[in-house]
N, C-alpha and C positions, 0 to 999 in steps of 0.2 A: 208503868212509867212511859210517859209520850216521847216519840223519836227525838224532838228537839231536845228534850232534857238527858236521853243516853249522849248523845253526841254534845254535849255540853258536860258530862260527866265524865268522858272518853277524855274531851281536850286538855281539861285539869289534872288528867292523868298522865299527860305527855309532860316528862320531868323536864326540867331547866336545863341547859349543857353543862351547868357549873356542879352539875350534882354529881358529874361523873367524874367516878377517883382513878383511875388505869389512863392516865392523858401522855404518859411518857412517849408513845410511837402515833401521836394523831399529829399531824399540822397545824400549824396556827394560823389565822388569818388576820388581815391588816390591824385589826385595833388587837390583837393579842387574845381572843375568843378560838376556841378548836375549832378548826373545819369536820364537816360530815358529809357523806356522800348518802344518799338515800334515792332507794328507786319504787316508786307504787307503780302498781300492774294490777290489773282487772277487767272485767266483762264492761263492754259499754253502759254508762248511765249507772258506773256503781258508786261513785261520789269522788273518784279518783282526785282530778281538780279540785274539789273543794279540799280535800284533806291535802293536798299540795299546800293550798293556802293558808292552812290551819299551821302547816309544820312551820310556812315560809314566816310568820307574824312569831312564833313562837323562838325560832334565831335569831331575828331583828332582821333591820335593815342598815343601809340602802339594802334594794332588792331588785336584781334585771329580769323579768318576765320575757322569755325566749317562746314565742309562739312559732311554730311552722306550720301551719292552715294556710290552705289559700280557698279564697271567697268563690268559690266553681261554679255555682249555682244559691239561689235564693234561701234551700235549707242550711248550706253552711254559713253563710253569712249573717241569717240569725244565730246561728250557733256562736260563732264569732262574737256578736256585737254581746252576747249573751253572758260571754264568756270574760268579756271587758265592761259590763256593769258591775262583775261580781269580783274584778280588783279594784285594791285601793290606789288613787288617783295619783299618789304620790311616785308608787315603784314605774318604773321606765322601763318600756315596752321597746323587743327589739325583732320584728318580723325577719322570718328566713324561711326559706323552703330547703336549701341544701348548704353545706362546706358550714353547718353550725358550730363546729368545737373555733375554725379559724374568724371567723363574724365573731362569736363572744370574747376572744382575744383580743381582737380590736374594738371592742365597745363596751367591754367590760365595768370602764368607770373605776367610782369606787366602790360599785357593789359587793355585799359583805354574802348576801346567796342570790340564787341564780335557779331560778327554775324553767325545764326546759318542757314545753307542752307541745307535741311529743313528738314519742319517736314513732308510732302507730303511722302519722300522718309524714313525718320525715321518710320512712322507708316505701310511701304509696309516693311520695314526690320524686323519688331518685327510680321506681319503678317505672313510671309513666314516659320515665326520657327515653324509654325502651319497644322496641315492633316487640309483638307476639314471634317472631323470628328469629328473638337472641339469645343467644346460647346462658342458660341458667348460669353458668360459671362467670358472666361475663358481668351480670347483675351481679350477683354474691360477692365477687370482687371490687364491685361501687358500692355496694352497700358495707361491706368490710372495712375497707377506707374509712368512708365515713363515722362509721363507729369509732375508730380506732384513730381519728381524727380529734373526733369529742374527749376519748379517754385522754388524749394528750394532752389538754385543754385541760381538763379536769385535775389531770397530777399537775401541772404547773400553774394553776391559777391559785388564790388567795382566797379561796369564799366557798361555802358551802354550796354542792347542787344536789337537786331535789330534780329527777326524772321521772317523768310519767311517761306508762306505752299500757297497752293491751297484750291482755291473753288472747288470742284468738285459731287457737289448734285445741280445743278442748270440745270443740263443736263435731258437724258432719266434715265428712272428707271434701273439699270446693269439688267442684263438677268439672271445673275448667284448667287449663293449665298456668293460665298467669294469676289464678286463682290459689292454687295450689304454690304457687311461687313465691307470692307475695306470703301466704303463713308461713311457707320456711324459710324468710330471709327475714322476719320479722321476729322469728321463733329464734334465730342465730345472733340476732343484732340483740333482744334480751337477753342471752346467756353471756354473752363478752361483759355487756353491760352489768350485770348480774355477779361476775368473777371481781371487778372493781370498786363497788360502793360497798358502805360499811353495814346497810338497812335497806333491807326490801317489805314493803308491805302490799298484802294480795287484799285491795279491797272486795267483800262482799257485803252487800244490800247496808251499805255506805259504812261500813266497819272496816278499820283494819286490822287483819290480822295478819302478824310478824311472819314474815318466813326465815330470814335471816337478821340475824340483831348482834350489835355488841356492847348491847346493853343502855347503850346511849342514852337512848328514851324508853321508861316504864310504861308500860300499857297495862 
Protein backbone atom coordinates (compact mmCIF):
# COMPACT_ATOMS: atom_id res chain seq x y z
CA UNK A 1 0.00 0.00 0.00
CA UNK A 2 1.56 3.50 -1.15
CA UNK A 3 2.09 6.15 1.72
CA UNK A 4 -0.68 8.41 0.43
CA UNK A 5 -3.24 5.74 0.53
CA UNK A 6 -2.06 4.71 4.71
CA UNK A 7 -2.38 8.20 5.49
CA UNK A 8 -5.81 8.44 3.78
CA UNK A 9 -6.82 5.23 5.44
CA UNK A 10 -5.36 6.64 8.87
CA UNK A 11 -7.67 10.04 8.41
CA UNK A 12 -11.12 7.94 7.93
CA UNK A 13 -10.13 6.45 10.84
CA UNK A 14 -10.19 9.52 12.88
CA UNK A 15 -13.95 9.18 14.39
CA UNK A 16 -16.30 12.19 14.43
CA UNK A 17 -16.76 13.99 17.94
CA UNK A 18 -20.24 13.09 17.83
CA UNK A 19 -19.28 9.36 18.20
CA UNK A 20 -18.12 9.95 21.58
CA UNK A 21 -20.79 8.75 24.37
CA UNK A 22 -18.81 9.67 28.00
CA UNK A 23 -19.51 13.85 27.06
CA UNK A 24 -21.00 14.50 30.64
CA UNK A 25 -17.43 16.37 32.05
CA UNK A 26 -16.01 17.74 28.41
CA UNK A 27 -16.86 21.55 27.68
CA UNK A 28 -18.95 22.75 24.99
CA UNK A 29 -18.07 25.16 22.55
CA UNK A 30 -19.84 28.14 20.92
CA UNK A 31 -22.33 26.23 18.54
CA UNK A 32 -22.80 23.47 21.26
CA UNK A 33 -19.96 20.84 19.80
CA UNK A 34 -17.41 19.42 22.81
CA UNK A 35 -14.23 21.07 23.09
CA UNK A 36 -10.80 18.76 22.85
CA UNK A 37 -7.57 19.76 23.87
CA UNK A 38 -4.93 17.61 21.79
CA UNK A 39 -1.13 17.93 21.80
CA UNK A 40 1.29 16.29 18.74
CA UNK A 41 5.02 16.10 19.56
CA UNK A 42 7.63 14.54 17.36
CA UNK A 43 11.18 14.55 15.72
CA UNK A 44 11.46 17.22 13.03
CA UNK A 45 9.96 16.46 9.47
CA UNK A 46 7.64 13.75 11.13
CA UNK A 47 4.42 15.09 9.57
CA UNK A 48 3.48 16.96 12.86
CA UNK A 49 1.76 19.95 10.99
CA UNK A 50 0.12 18.14 8.49
CA UNK A 51 -1.66 15.90 11.11
CA UNK A 52 -2.54 19.20 12.94
CA UNK A 53 -4.32 19.88 9.89
CA UNK A 54 -5.94 16.84 9.27
CA UNK A 55 -7.42 16.89 13.14
CA UNK A 56 -8.00 20.92 12.59
CA UNK A 57 -10.64 20.07 9.20
CA UNK A 58 -12.00 17.02 10.99
CA UNK A 59 -13.52 19.56 14.10
CA UNK A 60 -14.68 22.11 11.70
CA UNK A 61 -14.27 25.47 11.72
CA UNK A 62 -13.98 28.79 11.89
CA UNK A 63 -10.25 27.79 12.64
CA UNK A 64 -7.37 30.53 14.18
CA UNK A 65 -3.90 29.24 13.01
CA UNK A 66 -1.48 30.54 15.82
CA UNK A 67 2.01 30.57 14.25
CA UNK A 68 5.22 31.72 16.40
CA UNK A 69 8.07 31.51 13.64
CA UNK A 70 9.82 34.29 13.02
CA UNK A 71 11.38 34.76 9.35
CA UNK A 72 15.39 34.89 10.82
CA UNK A 73 16.93 33.86 7.81
CA UNK A 74 16.08 32.66 4.17
CA UNK A 75 15.64 28.81 5.45
CA UNK A 76 12.83 29.73 7.61
CA UNK A 77 11.07 31.83 5.63
CA UNK A 78 10.64 29.26 3.17
CA UNK A 79 9.64 27.09 5.72
CA UNK A 80 7.07 29.59 6.72
CA UNK A 81 5.71 30.51 3.20
CA UNK A 82 5.66 26.61 3.02
CA UNK A 83 3.87 26.16 5.78
CA UNK A 84 0.99 28.75 4.52
CA UNK A 85 0.57 27.15 0.96
CA UNK A 86 -0.33 24.01 2.86
CA UNK A 87 -3.42 25.91 4.83
CA UNK A 88 -6.78 26.61 3.72
CA UNK A 89 -7.21 30.24 2.74
CA UNK A 90 -10.12 30.65 4.48
CA UNK A 91 -8.82 29.86 8.50
CA UNK A 92 -7.21 33.32 9.86
CA UNK A 93 -3.80 33.48 10.74
CA UNK A 94 -2.49 35.14 13.84
CA UNK A 95 1.48 35.66 14.14
CA UNK A 96 2.99 35.83 17.76
CA UNK A 97 6.37 35.05 19.07
CA UNK A 98 5.55 35.47 22.77
CA UNK A 99 2.34 36.33 25.72
CA UNK A 100 0.35 33.68 23.17
CA UNK A 101 -2.42 32.30 25.58
CA UNK A 102 -3.20 36.54 26.26
CA UNK A 103 -2.84 37.44 21.95
CA UNK A 104 -5.41 34.43 21.28
CA UNK A 105 -7.71 35.94 24.00
CA UNK A 106 -7.84 38.85 22.26
CA UNK A 107 -8.22 37.69 18.79
CA UNK A 108 -9.78 34.68 19.24
CA UNK A 109 -13.04 35.59 17.10
CA UNK A 110 -15.42 33.08 16.69
CA UNK A 111 -13.09 30.41 16.12
CA UNK A 112 -14.55 27.03 16.94
CA UNK A 113 -10.38 25.45 17.20
CA UNK A 114 -7.25 26.90 17.32
CA UNK A 115 -4.13 25.53 16.44
CA UNK A 116 -0.94 26.70 18.06
CA UNK A 117 2.38 25.88 15.70
CA UNK A 118 4.46 25.83 18.12
CA UNK A 119 5.75 25.68 21.24
CA UNK A 120 9.28 24.23 19.86
CA UNK A 121 9.70 27.63 18.31
CA UNK A 122 7.79 29.74 21.33
CA UNK A 123 10.21 28.43 23.89
CA UNK A 124 13.63 29.30 21.35
CA UNK A 125 11.68 33.02 21.22
CA UNK A 126 11.33 33.69 25.02
CA UNK A 127 15.06 31.96 25.17
CA UNK A 128 16.80 34.37 22.74
CA UNK A 129 15.58 37.60 25.17
CA UNK A 130 18.27 36.00 27.31
CA UNK A 131 22.75 36.51 27.53
CA UNK A 132 24.29 33.19 28.02
CA UNK A 133 24.76 34.97 31.67
CA UNK A 134 21.22 34.22 33.08
CA UNK A 135 20.59 32.34 35.75
CA UNK A 136 18.54 28.98 34.19
CA UNK A 137 15.84 29.71 37.03
CA UNK A 138 15.31 33.11 35.61
CA UNK A 139 14.40 31.43 31.99
CA UNK A 140 12.32 28.52 33.62
CA UNK A 141 10.47 31.14 35.24
CA UNK A 142 9.52 32.95 31.64
CA UNK A 143 9.07 30.19 30.14
CA UNK A 144 6.64 28.85 33.15
CA UNK A 145 4.55 31.97 32.73
CA UNK A 146 4.22 31.46 29.56
CA UNK A 147 2.89 28.12 29.55
CA UNK A 148 0.72 28.54 32.11
CA UNK A 149 -0.50 31.70 30.46
CA UNK A 150 -1.68 29.41 27.44
CA UNK A 151 -3.20 26.88 29.83
CA UNK A 152 -5.38 29.75 31.17
CA UNK A 153 -6.48 30.58 27.77
CA UNK A 154 -7.14 27.26 27.12
CA UNK A 155 -9.52 26.35 30.31
CA UNK A 156 -11.45 29.65 29.49
CA UNK A 157 -11.81 29.74 25.89
CA UNK A 158 -14.71 28.07 23.90
CA UNK A 159 -12.94 26.18 21.02
CA UNK A 160 -10.86 23.20 20.72
CA UNK A 161 -6.77 23.61 20.56
CA UNK A 162 -4.48 21.32 18.81
CA UNK A 163 -0.61 22.07 20.01
CA UNK A 164 2.20 21.08 18.35
CA UNK A 165 6.09 21.06 19.88
CA UNK A 166 8.93 18.69 19.51
CA UNK A 167 10.62 15.83 21.29
CA UNK A 168 14.06 16.92 21.33
CA UNK A 169 15.94 15.12 24.50
CA UNK A 170 15.90 11.79 22.99
CA UNK A 171 19.06 12.70 21.02
CA UNK A 172 22.83 13.37 22.20
CA UNK A 173 23.51 15.39 25.37
CA UNK A 174 23.80 19.44 23.48
CA UNK A 175 27.50 20.35 23.94
CA UNK A 176 26.74 23.77 25.10
CA UNK A 177 24.92 25.23 27.97
CA UNK A 178 22.18 27.31 26.40
CA UNK A 179 21.91 24.23 24.35
CA UNK A 180 21.26 22.23 27.14
CA UNK A 181 18.70 24.79 28.33
CA UNK A 182 16.68 25.28 25.88
CA UNK A 183 15.96 20.95 25.92
CA UNK A 184 15.01 21.30 29.47
CA UNK A 185 12.78 24.08 29.31
CA UNK A 186 11.12 22.82 26.31
CA UNK A 187 11.09 19.29 27.91
CA UNK A 188 9.21 21.23 31.12
CA UNK A 189 6.83 23.47 28.94
CA UNK A 190 5.64 19.83 27.24
CA UNK A 191 4.85 18.12 30.42
CA UNK A 192 2.63 21.02 32.05
CA UNK A 193 1.36 21.04 28.63
CA UNK A 194 0.93 17.43 28.54
CA UNK A 195 -0.95 17.30 32.32
CA UNK A 196 -3.82 19.54 30.58
CA UNK A 197 -5.03 18.21 27.09
CA UNK A 198 -7.24 15.37 26.81
CA UNK A 199 -4.88 13.65 23.49
CA UNK A 200 -1.35 13.50 22.83
CA UNK A 201 -0.17 12.05 19.70
CA UNK A 202 3.81 11.17 19.24
CA UNK A 203 4.30 11.37 15.44
CA UNK A 204 6.70 8.87 13.81
CA UNK A 205 7.62 8.60 9.87
CA UNK A 206 4.19 10.67 9.54
CA UNK A 207 1.98 8.35 11.79
CA UNK A 208 0.46 9.01 14.80
CA UNK A 209 0.70 7.15 17.56
CA UNK A 210 -1.61 7.76 20.70
CA UNK A 211 0.10 8.30 23.85
CA UNK A 212 -2.42 9.51 25.87
CA UNK A 213 -6.29 9.42 24.67
CA UNK A 214 -9.69 9.49 25.95
CA UNK A 215 -10.96 7.90 23.38
CA UNK A 216 -12.11 10.83 21.45
CA UNK A 217 -10.72 9.84 18.44
CA UNK A 218 -10.22 5.96 17.09
CA UNK A 219 -7.08 5.24 15.44
Amino acid sequence: MRGAERRSKLKDKIASPLARNDTSDRRRGRLGGEVINILITGGARSGKSHFALELALKLGEPVLFVATAEAGDEEMRQRIEEHQRARPSAWSTLEVTTHVGSQISQQIGEAQVVIVDCITLLVSNILSQYSPQTRASVVEQKVTSEINELVECINHTKASFIIVTNEVGTGLVPANRMSRLYRDLLGKANQLLAQQVDEIYLMVAGLPVPIKSSRYFSL
